[in-house]
N, C-alpha and C positions, 0 to 999 in steps of 0.2 A: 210020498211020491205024488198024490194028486193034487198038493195045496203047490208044488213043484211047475208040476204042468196047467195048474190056475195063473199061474205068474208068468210061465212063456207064450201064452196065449195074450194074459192082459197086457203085458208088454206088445206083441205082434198086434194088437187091435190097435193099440196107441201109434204104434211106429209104423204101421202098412201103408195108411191113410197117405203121412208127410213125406214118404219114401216114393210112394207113386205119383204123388202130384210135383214134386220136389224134378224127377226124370220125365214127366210130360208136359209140363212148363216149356223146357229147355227147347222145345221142339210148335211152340202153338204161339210164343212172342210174335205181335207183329209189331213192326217199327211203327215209331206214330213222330218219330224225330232221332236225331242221331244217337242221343241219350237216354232217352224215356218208349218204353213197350208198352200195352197192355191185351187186355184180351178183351174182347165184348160180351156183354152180360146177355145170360140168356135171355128169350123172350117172357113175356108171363106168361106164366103156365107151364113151362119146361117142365117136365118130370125126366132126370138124368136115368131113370131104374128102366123106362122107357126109349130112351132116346139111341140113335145107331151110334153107331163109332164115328160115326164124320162129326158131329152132335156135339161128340163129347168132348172131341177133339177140338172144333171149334171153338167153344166157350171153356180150353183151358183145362177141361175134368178127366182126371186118370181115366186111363182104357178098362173095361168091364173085365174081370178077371171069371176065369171057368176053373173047375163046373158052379154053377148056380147052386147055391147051397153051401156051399165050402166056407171054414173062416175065412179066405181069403175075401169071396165074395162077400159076407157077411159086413165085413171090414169097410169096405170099399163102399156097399149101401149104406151104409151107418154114414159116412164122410160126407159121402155126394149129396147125400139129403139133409146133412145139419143147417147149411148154409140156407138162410129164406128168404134174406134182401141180401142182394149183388149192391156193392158198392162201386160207382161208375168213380174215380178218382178225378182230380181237379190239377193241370201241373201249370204252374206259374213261372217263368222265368224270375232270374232274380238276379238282376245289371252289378256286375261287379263279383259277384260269385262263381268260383272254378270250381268244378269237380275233373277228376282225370278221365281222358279218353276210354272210353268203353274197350275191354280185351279183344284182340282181334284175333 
């Protein structure tokens, strides 16, 4: 039974992370052109474990889950803080290439 509940746990720590940032993406895109979003990198020195919820929302980072202490939370620290250099992305048009209209 416990090696059981070892395995829905290590499952829920793998899967919480890409689940929550997966549903608060959806909502933090900003348009930066008809086709292409991004989101802005934090400043340096951001600590997300610290930062409010406007914060976090800004720069993209799932909402802080409660209580403090919880797997859930656990989870969620563990994510927010792997990340240590933000990658600012580079988008290039490219003359003669179609991609289809974004869903609307």
């Amino acid at each position: 039974m416990t090696s059981v509940i070892k395995v829905v746990l290590g499952v829920a720590v793998i899967a919480l992370p890409s689940i929550f940032i997966k549903r608060h993406l959806q909502t933090t895109l900003q348009p930066t052109s008809p086709v292409v979003s991004s989101i802005p990198a934090p400043p340096k020195g951001f600590n997300p474990l610290t930062a409010t919820d406007a914060q976090l929302a800004k720069y993209g980072l799932p909402p802080r889950p409660t209580p403090v202490g919880s797997p859930q939370y656990k989870a969620w620290a563990q994510a927010v803080t792997a990340a240590k250099t933000p990658i600012t992305p580079v988008f290039h048009e490219v003359k003669g290439v179609s991609d289809p209209p974004p869903p609307q």
